[in-house]
C-alpha positions in Angstrom: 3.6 3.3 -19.0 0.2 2.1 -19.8 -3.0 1.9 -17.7 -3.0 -1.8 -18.9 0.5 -2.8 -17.2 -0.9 -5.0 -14.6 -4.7 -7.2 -14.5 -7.1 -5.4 -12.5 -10.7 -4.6 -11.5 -11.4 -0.8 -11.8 -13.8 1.5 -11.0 -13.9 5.3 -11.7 -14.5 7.9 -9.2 -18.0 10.0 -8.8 -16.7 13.9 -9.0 -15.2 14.8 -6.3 -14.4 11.3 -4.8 -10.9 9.7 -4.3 -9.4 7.6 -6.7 -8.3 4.6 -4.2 -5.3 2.0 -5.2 -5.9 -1.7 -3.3 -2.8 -4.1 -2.9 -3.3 -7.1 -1.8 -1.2 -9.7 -0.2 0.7 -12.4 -0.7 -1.7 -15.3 -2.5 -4.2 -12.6 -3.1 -5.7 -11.2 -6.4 -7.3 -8.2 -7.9 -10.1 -9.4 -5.9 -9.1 -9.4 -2.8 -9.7 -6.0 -1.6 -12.1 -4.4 -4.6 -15.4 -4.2 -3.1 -14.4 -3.4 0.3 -12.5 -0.8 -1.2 -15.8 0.7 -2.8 -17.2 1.0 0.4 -14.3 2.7 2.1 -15.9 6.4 0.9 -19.4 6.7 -0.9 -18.4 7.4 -4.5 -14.7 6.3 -4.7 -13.4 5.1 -7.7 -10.8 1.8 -7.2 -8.1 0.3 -8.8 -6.9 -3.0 -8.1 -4.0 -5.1 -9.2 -3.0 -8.2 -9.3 0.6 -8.5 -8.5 2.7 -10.3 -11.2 5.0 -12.3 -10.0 4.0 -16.2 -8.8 5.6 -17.5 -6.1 4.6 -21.3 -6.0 1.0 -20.2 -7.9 0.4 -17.0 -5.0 0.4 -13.6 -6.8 2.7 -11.6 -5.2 4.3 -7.8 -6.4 7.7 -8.8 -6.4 10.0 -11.7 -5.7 12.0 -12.6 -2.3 14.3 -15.8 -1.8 13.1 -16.5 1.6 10.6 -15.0 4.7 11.7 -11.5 4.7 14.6 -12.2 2.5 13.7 -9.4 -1.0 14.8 -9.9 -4.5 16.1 -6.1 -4.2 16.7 -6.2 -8.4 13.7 -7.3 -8.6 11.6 -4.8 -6.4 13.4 -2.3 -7.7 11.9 -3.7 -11.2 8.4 -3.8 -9.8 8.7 -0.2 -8.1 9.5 1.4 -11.0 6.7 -0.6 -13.1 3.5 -0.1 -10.2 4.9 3.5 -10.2 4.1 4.2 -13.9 0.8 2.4 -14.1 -0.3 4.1 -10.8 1.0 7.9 -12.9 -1.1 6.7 -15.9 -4.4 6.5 -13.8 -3.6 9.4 -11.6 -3.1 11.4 -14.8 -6.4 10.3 -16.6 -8.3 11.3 -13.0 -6.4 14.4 -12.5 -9.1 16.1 -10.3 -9.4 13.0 -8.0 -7.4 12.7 -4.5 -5.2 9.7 -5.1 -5.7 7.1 -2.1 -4.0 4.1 -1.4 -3.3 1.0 1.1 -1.6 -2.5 0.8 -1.8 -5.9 3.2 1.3 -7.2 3.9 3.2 -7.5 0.2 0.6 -5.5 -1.0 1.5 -2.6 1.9 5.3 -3.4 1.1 5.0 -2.5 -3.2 3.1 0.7 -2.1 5.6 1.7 0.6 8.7 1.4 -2.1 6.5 3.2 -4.8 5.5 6.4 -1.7 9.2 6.4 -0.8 10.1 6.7 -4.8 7.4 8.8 -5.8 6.5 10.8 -2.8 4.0 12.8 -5.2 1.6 10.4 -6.3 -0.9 9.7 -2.9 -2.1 11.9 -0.9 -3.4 9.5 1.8 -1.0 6.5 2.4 -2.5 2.8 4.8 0.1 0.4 5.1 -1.3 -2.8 7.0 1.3 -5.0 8.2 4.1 -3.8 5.8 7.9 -5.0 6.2 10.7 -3.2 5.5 14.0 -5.0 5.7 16.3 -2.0 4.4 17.1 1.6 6.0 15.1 3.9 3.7 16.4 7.0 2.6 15.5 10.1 3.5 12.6 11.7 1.9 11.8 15.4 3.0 8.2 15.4 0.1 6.6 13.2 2.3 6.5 16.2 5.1 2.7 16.7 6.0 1.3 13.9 4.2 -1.5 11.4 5.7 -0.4 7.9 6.8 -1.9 5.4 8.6 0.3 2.0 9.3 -1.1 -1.3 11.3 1.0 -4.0 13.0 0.5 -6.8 15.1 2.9 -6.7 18.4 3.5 -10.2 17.7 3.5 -10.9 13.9 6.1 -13.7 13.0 6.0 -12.3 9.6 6.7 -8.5 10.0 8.5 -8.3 13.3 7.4 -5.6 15.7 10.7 -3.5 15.8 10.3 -3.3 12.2 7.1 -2.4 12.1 7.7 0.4 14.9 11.0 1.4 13.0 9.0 2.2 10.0 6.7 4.6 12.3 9.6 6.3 13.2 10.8 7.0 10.1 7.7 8.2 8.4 7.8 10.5 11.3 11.1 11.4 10.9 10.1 12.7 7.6 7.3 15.0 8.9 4.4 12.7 7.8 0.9 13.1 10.1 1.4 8.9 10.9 -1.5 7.4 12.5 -1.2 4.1 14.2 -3.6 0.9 14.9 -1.6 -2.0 16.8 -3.2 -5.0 18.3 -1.3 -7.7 20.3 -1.5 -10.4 17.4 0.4 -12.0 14.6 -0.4 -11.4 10.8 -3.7 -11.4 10.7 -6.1 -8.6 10.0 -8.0 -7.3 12.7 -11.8 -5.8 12.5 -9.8 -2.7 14.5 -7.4 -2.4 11.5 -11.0 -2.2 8.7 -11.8 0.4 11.1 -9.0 2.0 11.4 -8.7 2.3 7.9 -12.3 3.0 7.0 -12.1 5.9 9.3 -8.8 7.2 7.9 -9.6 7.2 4.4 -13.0 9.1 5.0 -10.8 11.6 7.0 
């Protein structure tokens, strides 16, 4: 797999700074979350790609034949694709702690690729993710940092869902933190925070 598999902005770390991987949502770009990704922690290095896959012109990470409804062929496709590229920069910064968080279809890529390959992140945001499918067991995810942010009424990703997938990163012996407002979709200043403080944890 190549370091060239997807478009994206990058930035390398300062020594001793995380590496820090930024997915962004449905109808986003590489751009979306890049420079507030730089200022997450002084010195971190970011990469961020564009999904690539266009659903009516928005980028997206992998394709879905209605609201919630996933292309599982096709996911599977784009797993096993964002897992190499992300191995190919994780190898080339070997002495960097690997970061990462997604928005929405951005959370949801990253969430398949951590359930796949346990062993590439060691810190783990997923804001808003959906997860339509009961996810195996994985016992390598014991101990490791993850933060996941939901809105109690999101039409999108629907709250039981959303507290389902708590419970299963749980399950697995992950340290989960959690950040829920009482809105839809949207990103909250409380969820930036959130996140801010648990990447500089």
């Amino acid at each position: 797999m190549s370091t060239q598999s997807y478009t994206a902005l990058t930035s390398d770390p300062a020594p001793g700074a995380p590496l820090i991987f930024a997915f962004h949502g449905t109808g986003g770009d590489e751009h979306q979350f890049f420079d507030f990704s730089r200022q997450l922690v002084p010195g971190a290095g970011v990469i961020s790609p564009r999904g690539d896959v266009s659903e009516g012109g928005a980028a997206r990470f992998f394709r879905r034949t209605g609201e919630g409804v996933y292309d599982m062929d096709d996911l599977a496709r784009a797993t096993e694709k964002m897992a190499g590229f992300i191995a190919t920069h994780k190898a080339t910064h070997s002495d960097a702690p690997i970061y990462g968080f997604g928005y929405s279809n951005g959370a949801n890529i990253l969430a398949a690729v951590v359930m796949q390959r346990p062993d590439l992140f060691d810190r783990i945001a997923l804001l808003h993710p959906l997860i339509p499918w009961q996810p195996a067991p994985v016992p390598a995810l014991a101990d490791r940092a993850v933060l996941i942010s939901a809105g109690q009424n999101d039409p999108i990703c629907p709250w039981p869902q959303s507290e389902a997938l708590m419970t299963w990163f749980k399950d697995q012996g992950a340290q989960v933190t959690r950040e829920i407002h009482d809105g839809g979709h949207e990103l909250r200043r409380s969820e930036a925070d959130a996140l801010a403080r648990f990447m500089a944890a």
